[in-house]
Backbone as JSON, one array per atom type, in Angstrom:
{
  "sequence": "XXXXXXXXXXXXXXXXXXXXXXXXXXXXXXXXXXXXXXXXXXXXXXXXXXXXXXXXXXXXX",
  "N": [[0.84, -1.17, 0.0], [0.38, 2.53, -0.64], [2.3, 5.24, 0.7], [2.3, 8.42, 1.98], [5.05, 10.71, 0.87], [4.87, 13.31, 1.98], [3.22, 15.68, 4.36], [0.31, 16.64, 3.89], [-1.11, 19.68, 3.22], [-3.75, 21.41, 5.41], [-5.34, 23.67, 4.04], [-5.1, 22.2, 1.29], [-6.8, 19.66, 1.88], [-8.9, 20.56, 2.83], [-10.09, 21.62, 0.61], [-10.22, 19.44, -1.01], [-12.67, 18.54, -0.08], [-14.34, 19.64, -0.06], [-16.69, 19.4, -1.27], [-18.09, 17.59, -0.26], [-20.21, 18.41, 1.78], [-23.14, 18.96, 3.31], [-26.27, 19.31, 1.36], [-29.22, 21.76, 1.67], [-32.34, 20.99, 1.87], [-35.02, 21.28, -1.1], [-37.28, 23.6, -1.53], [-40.79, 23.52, -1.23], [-44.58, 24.82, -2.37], [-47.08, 23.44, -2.26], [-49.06, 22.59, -4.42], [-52.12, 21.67, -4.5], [-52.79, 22.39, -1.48], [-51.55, 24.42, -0.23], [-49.19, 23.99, 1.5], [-46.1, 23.62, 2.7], [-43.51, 21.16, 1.17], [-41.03, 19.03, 0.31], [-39.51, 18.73, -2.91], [-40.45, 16.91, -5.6], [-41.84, 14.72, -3.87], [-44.46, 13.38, -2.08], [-47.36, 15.03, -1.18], [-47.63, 15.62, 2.87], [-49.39, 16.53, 4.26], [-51.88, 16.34, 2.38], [-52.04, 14.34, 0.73], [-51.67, 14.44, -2.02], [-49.79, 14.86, -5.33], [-48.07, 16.15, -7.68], [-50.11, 17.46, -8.8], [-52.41, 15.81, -8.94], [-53.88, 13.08, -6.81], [-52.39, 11.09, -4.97], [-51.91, 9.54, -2.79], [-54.63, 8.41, -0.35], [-55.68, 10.44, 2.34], [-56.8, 9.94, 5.2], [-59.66, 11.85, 6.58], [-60.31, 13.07, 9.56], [-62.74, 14.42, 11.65]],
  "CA": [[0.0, 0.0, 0.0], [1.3, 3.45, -0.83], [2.73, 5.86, 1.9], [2.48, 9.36, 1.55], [6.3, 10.98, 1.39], [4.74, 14.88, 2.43], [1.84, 15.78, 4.8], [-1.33, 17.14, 3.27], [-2.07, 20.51, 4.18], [-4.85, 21.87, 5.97], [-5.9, 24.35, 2.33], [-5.32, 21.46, 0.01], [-7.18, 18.7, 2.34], [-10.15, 20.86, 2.67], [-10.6, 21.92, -0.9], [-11.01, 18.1, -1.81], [-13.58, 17.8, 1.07], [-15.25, 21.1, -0.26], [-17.95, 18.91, -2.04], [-18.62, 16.49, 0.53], [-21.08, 19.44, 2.43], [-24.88, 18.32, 3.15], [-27.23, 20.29, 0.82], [-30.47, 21.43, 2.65], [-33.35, 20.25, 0.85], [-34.91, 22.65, -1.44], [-38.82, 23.41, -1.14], [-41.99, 24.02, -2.79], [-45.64, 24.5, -2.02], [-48.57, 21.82, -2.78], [-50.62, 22.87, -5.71], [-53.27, 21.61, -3.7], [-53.08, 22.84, -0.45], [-50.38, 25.18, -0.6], [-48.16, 23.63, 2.42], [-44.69, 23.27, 2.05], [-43.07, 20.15, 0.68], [-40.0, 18.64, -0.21], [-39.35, 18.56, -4.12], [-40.46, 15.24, -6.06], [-42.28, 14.33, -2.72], [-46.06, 13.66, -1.84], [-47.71, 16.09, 0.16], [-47.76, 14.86, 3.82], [-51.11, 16.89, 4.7], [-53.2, 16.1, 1.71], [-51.42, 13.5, -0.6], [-51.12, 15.04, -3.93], [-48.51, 14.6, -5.98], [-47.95, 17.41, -8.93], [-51.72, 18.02, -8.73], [-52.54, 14.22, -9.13], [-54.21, 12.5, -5.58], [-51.45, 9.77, -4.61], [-52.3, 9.21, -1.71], [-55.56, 8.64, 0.4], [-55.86, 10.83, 3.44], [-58.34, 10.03, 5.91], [-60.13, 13.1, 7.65], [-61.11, 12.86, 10.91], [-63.17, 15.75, 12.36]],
  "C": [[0.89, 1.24, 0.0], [0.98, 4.31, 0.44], [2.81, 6.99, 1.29], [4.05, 9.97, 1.89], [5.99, 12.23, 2.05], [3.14, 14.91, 3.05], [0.76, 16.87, 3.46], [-1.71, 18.37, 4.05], [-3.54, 20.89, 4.49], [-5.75, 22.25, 4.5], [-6.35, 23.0, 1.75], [-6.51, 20.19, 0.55], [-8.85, 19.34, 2.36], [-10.82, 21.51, 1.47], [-11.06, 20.54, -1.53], [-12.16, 17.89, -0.78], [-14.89, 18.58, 0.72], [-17.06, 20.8, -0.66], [-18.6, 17.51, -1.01], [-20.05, 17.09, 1.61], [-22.13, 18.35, 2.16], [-25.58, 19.45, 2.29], [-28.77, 20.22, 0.92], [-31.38, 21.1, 0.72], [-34.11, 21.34, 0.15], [-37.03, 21.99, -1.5], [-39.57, 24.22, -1.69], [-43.45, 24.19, -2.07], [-45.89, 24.34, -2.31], [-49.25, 22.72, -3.54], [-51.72, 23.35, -4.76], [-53.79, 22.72, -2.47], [-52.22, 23.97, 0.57], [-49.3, 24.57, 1.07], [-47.17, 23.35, 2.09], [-44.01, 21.86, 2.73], [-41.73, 19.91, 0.3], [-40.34, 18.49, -1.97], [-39.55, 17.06, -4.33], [-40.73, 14.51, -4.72], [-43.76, 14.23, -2.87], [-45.99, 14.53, -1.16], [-48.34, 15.67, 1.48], [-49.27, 15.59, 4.38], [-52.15, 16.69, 3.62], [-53.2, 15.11, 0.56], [-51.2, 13.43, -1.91], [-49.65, 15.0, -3.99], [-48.5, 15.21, -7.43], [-49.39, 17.13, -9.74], [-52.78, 16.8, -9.24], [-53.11, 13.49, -7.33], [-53.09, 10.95, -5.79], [-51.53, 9.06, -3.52], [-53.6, 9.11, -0.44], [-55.83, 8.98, 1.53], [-56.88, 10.4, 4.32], [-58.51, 11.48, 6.8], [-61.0, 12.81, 8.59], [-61.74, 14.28, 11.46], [-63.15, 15.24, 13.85]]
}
Protein backbone atom coordinates (compact mmCIF):
# COMPACT_ATOMS: atom_id res chain seq x y z
CA UNK A 1 0.00 0.00 0.00
CA UNK A 2 1.30 3.45 -0.83
CA UNK A 3 2.73 5.86 1.90
CA UNK A 4 2.48 9.36 1.55
CA UNK A 5 6.30 10.98 1.39
CA UNK A 6 4.74 14.88 2.43
CA UNK A 7 1.84 15.78 4.80
CA UNK A 8 -1.33 17.14 3.27
CA UNK A 9 -2.07 20.51 4.18
CA UNK A 10 -4.85 21.87 5.97
CA UNK A 11 -5.90 24.35 2.33
CA UNK A 12 -5.32 21.46 0.01
CA UNK A 13 -7.18 18.70 2.34
CA UNK A 14 -10.15 20.86 2.67
CA UNK A 15 -10.60 21.92 -0.90
CA UNK A 16 -11.01 18.10 -1.81
CA UNK A 17 -13.58 17.80 1.07
CA UNK A 18 -15.25 21.10 -0.26
CA UNK A 19 -17.95 18.91 -2.04
CA UNK A 20 -18.62 16.49 0.53
CA UNK A 21 -21.08 19.44 2.43
CA UNK A 22 -24.88 18.32 3.15
CA UNK A 23 -27.23 20.29 0.82
CA UNK A 24 -30.47 21.43 2.65
CA UNK A 25 -33.35 20.25 0.85
CA UNK A 26 -34.91 22.65 -1.44
CA UNK A 27 -38.82 23.41 -1.14
CA UNK A 28 -41.99 24.02 -2.79
CA UNK A 29 -45.64 24.50 -2.02
CA UNK A 30 -48.57 21.82 -2.78
CA UNK A 31 -50.62 22.87 -5.71
CA UNK A 32 -53.27 21.61 -3.70
CA UNK A 33 -53.08 22.84 -0.45
CA UNK A 34 -50.38 25.18 -0.60
CA UNK A 35 -48.16 23.63 2.42
CA UNK A 36 -44.69 23.27 2.05
CA UNK A 37 -43.07 20.15 0.68
CA UNK A 38 -40.00 18.64 -0.21
CA UNK A 39 -39.35 18.56 -4.12
CA UNK A 40 -40.46 15.24 -6.06
CA UNK A 41 -42.28 14.33 -2.72
CA UNK A 42 -46.06 13.66 -1.84
CA UNK A 43 -47.71 16.09 0.16
CA UNK A 44 -47.76 14.86 3.82
CA UNK A 45 -51.11 16.89 4.70
CA UNK A 46 -53.20 16.10 1.71
CA UNK A 47 -51.42 13.50 -0.60
CA UNK A 48 -51.12 15.04 -3.93
CA UNK A 49 -48.51 14.60 -5.98
CA UNK A 50 -47.95 17.41 -8.93
CA UNK A 51 -51.72 18.02 -8.73
CA UNK A 52 -52.54 14.22 -9.13
CA UNK A 53 -54.21 12.50 -5.58
CA UNK A 54 -51.45 9.77 -4.61
CA UNK A 55 -52.30 9.21 -1.71
CA UNK A 56 -55.56 8.64 0.40
CA UNK A 57 -55.86 10.83 3.44
CA UNK A 58 -58.34 10.03 5.91
CA UNK A 59 -60.13 13.10 7.65
CA UNK A 60 -61.11 12.86 10.91
CA UNK A 61 -63.17 15.75 12.36
Amino acid sequence: MAHPKHKTSKARRDKRRSHHKAIPATLASCSNCGATVKYHTVCPECGYYRGKLAIEKDVTV
